[in-house]
TIBABA-993136 format. One record per residue (C-alpha): chain; residue number from 0; x, y, z; residue in three letters. Coordinates in nm, 4 decimals. Layout:
! residues N
 mol seq        u        v        w type
   A NUM        X        Y        Z  Ala
...
END
This chain:
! residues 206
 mol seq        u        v        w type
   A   0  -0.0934  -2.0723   3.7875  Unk
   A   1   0.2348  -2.0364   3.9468  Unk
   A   2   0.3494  -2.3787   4.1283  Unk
   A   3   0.5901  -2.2170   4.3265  Unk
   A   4   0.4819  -2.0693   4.6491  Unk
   A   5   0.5103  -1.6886   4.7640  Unk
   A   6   0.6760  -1.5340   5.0096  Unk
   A   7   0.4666  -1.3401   5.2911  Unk
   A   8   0.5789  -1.0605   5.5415  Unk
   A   9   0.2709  -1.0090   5.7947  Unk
   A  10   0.3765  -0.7144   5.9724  Unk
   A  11   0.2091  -0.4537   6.2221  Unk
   A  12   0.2107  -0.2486   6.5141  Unk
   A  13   0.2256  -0.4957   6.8065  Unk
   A  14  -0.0922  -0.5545   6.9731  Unk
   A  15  -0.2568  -0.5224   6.5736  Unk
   A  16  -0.2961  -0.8715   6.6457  Unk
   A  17  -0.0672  -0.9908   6.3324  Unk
   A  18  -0.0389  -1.3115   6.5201  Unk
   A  19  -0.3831  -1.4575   6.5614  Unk
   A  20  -0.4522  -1.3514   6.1752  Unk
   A  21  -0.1103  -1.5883   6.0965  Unk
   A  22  -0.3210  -1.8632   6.3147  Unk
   A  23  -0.6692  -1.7931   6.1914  Unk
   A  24  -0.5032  -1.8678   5.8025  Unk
   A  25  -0.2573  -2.1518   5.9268  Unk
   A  26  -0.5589  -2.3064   6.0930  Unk
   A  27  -0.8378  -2.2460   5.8135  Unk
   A  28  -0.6153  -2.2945   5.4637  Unk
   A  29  -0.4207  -2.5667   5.4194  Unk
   A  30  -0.1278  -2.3965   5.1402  Unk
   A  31  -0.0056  -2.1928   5.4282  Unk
   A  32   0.3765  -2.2788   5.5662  Unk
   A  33   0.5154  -2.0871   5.8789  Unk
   A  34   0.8519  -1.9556   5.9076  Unk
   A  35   0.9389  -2.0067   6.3179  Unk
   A  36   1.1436  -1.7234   6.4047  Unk
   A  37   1.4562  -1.7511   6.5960  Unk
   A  38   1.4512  -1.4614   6.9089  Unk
   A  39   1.6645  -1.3487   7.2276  Unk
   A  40   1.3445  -1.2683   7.3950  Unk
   A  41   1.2357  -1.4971   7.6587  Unk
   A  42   0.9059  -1.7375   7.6240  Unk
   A  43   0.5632  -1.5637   7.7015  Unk
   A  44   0.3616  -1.8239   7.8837  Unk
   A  45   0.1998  -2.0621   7.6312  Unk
   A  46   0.5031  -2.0762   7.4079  Unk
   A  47   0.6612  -2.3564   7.3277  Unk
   A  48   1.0177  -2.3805   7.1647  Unk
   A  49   1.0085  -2.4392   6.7781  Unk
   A  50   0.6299  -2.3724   6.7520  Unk
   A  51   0.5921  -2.0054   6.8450  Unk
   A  52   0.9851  -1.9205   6.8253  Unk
   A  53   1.2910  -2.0768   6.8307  Unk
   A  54   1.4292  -1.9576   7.1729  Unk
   A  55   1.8117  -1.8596   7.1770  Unk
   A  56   2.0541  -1.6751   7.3795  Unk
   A  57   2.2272  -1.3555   7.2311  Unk
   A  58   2.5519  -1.5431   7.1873  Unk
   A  59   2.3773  -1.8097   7.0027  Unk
   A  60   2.2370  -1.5983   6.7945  Unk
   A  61   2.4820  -1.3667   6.6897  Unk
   A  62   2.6286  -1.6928   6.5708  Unk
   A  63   2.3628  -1.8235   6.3757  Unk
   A  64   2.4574  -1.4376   6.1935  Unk
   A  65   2.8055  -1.4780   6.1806  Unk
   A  66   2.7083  -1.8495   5.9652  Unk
   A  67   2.5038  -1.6566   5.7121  Unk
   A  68   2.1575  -1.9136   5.8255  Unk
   A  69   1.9570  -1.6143   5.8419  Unk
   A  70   1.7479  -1.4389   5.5532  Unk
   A  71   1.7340  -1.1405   5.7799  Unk
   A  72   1.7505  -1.0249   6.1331  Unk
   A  73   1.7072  -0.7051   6.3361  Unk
   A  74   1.6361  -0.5875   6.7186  Unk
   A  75   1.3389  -0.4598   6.8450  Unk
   A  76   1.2554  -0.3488   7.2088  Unk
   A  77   1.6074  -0.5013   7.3365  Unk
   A  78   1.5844  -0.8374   7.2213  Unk
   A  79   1.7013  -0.9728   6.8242  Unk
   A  80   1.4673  -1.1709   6.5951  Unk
   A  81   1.5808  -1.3300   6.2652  Unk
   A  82   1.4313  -1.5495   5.9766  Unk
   A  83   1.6198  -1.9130   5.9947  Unk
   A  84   1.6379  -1.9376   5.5934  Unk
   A  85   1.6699  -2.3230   5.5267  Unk
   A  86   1.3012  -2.4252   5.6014  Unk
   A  87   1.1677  -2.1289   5.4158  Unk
   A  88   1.3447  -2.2343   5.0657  Unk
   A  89   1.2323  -2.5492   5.0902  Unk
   A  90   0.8429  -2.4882   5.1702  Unk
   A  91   0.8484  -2.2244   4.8493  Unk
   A  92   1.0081  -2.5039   4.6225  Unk
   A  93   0.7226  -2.7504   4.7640  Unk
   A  94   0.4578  -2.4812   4.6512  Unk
   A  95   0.3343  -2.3570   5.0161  Unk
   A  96   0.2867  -1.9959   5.0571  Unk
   A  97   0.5700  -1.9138   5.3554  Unk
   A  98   0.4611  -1.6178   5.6060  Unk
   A  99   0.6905  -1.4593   5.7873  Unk
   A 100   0.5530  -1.2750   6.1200  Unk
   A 101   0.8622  -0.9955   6.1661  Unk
   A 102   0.8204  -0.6175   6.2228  Unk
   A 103   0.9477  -0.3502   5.9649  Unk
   A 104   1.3132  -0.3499   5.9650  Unk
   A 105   1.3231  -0.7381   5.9047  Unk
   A 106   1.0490  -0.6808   5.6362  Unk
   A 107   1.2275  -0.4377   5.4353  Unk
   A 108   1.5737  -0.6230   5.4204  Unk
   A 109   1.3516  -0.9794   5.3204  Unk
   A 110   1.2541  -0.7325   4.9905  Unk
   A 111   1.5997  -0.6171   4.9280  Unk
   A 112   1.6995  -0.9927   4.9072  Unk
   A 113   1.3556  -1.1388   4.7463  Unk
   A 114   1.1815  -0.8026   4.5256  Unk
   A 115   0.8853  -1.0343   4.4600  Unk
   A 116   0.8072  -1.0761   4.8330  Unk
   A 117   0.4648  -0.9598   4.9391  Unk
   A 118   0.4442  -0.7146   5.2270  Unk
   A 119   0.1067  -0.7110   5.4054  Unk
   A 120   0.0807  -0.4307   5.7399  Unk
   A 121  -0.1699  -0.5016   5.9707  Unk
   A 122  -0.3335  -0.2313   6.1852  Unk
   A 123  -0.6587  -0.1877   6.4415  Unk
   A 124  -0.9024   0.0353   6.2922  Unk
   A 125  -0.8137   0.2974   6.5106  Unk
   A 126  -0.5109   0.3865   6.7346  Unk
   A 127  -0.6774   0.3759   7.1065  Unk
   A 128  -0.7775   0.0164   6.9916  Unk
   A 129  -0.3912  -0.0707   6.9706  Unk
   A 130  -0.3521   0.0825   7.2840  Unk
   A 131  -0.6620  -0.0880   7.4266  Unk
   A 132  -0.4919  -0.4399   7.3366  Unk
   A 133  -0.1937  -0.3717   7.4456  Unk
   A 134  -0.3271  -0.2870   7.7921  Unk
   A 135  -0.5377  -0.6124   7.7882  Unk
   A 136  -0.2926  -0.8646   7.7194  Unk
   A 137  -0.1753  -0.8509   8.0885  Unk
   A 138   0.1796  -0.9537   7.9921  Unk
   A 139   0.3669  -0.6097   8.0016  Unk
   A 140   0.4177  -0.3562   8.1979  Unk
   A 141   0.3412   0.0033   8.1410  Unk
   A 142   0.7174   0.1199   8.0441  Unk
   A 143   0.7224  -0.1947   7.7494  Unk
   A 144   0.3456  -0.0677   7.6521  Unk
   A 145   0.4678   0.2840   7.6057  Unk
   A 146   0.8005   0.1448   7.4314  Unk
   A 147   0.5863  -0.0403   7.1845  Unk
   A 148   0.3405   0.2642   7.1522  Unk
   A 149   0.6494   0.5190   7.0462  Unk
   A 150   0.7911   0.2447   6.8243  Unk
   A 151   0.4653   0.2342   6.6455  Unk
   A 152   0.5278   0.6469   6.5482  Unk
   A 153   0.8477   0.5110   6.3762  Unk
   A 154   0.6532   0.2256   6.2218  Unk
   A 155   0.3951   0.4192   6.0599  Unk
   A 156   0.6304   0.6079   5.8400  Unk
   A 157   0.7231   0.2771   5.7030  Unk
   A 158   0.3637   0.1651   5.5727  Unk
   A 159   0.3440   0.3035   5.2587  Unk
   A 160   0.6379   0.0886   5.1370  Unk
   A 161   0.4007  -0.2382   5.1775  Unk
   A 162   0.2030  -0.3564   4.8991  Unk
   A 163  -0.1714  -0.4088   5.1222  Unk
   A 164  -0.2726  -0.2411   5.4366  Unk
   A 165  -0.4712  -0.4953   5.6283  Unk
   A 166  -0.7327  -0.3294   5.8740  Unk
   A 167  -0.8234  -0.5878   6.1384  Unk
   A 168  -1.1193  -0.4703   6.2997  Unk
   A 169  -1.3992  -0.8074   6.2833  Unk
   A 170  -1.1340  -1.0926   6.3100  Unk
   A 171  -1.2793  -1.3591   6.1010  Unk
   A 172  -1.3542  -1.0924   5.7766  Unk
   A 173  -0.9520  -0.9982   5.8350  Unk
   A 174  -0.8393  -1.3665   5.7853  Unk
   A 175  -1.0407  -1.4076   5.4876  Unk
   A 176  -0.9374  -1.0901   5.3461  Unk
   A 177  -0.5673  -1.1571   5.3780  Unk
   A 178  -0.6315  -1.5137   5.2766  Unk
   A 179  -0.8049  -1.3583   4.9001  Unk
   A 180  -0.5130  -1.0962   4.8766  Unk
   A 181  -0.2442  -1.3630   4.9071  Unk
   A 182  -0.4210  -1.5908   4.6743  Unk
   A 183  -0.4848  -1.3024   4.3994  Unk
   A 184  -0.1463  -1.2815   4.3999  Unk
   A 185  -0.0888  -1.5839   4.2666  Unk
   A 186  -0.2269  -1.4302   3.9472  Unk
   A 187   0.0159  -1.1353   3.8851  Unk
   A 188   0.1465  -1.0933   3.5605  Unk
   A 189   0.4432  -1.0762   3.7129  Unk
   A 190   0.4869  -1.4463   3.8827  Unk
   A 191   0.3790  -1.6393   3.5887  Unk
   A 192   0.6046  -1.5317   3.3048  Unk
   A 193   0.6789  -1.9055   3.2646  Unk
   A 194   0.2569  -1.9584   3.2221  Unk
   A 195   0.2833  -1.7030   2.9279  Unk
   A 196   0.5540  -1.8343   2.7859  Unk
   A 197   0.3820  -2.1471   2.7193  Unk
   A 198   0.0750  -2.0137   2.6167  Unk
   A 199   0.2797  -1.8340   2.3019  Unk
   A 200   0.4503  -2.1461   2.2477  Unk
   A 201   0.1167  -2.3381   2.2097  Unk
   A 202  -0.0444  -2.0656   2.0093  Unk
   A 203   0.2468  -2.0620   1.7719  Unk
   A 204   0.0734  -2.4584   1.6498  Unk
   A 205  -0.2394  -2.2368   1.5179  Unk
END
């Protein structure tokens, strides 16, 4: 098996409910290492600086672009979000899978830099379900909800360039299901050409 860990984009319309299938794994598995995004957008309450987000002001954070410590960034509904790079290269060289939680845009530059990334989209089972959560969070109003609703039309275009569409409909069976697709992944063809080489080398004593 590969020692080194992967790299994981969890992304999804909002309200899919991407973030309590990050929690369910971070809380269940223990190989599991979260990238903290950095964001302009101002704490929800509950959220706590450098556990849910790394809270910054736009000139701070067109700075931390302008010094490169970002593996990518983009804006969504108004406000930027970016993926502080230094913790994440150091959690894949200590063998932890690394998820990132960031929307489409962020997703697809993150597999420009890193092709072996794996891209998972996350969706309700139906699309009056998303709606349905969005309502019942309680912490937008109806102009963000219908923002968020026409950004997912843009979204789904973009699913088919993902490698696993993740269907969260009975919570629990989701987190398990994401947690065996990460894991098979770790036996690609693909991530342990080092595994094969030794195997030839070994057989070549026969």
């Amino acid at each position: 098996m590969n020692k080194k860990g992967i790299l994981i984009v969890i992304s999804g319309f909002s309200g899919a409910g991407k973030g309590t299938i990050v929690k369910g794994l971070m809380s269940r598995y223990s190989n599991y290492a979260l990238s903290i995004s950095a964001t302009t957008r101002n704490p929800r309450e509950g959220e706590r600086e450098g556990m849910e987000y790394f809270f910054r002001s736009r000139e701070e954070f067109l700075k931390m672009i302008e010094e490169n410590q970002l593996i990518e960034y983009a804006e969504y509904v108004g406000n930027f979000y970016g993926t502080p790079k230094e913790y994440v290269d150091s959690q894949l060289e200590q063998g932890k899978d690394v998820i990132l939680e960031i929307e489409i845009q962020g997703a697809l530059k993150v597999r420009e830099k890193f092709p072996d990334t794996l891209l998972l989209f996350v969706t309700p089972p139906g699309m009056d379900e998303l709606k349905a959560r969005l309502e019942g969070r309680g912490t937008e109003d109806c102009k963000t909800i219908e923002c968020r609703l026409k950004r997912a039309i843009l979204e789904a275009e973009g699913i088919e360039q993902y490698d696993y569409l993740v269907i969260n409909d009975v919570l629990d069976e989701c987190i398990a299901r994401t947690h065996h697709i990460i894991q098979g992944e770790h036996c690609r063809v693909s991530r342990n050409i080092s595994n094969i080489e030794k195997i030839r080398e070994e057989l070549k004593r026969f």
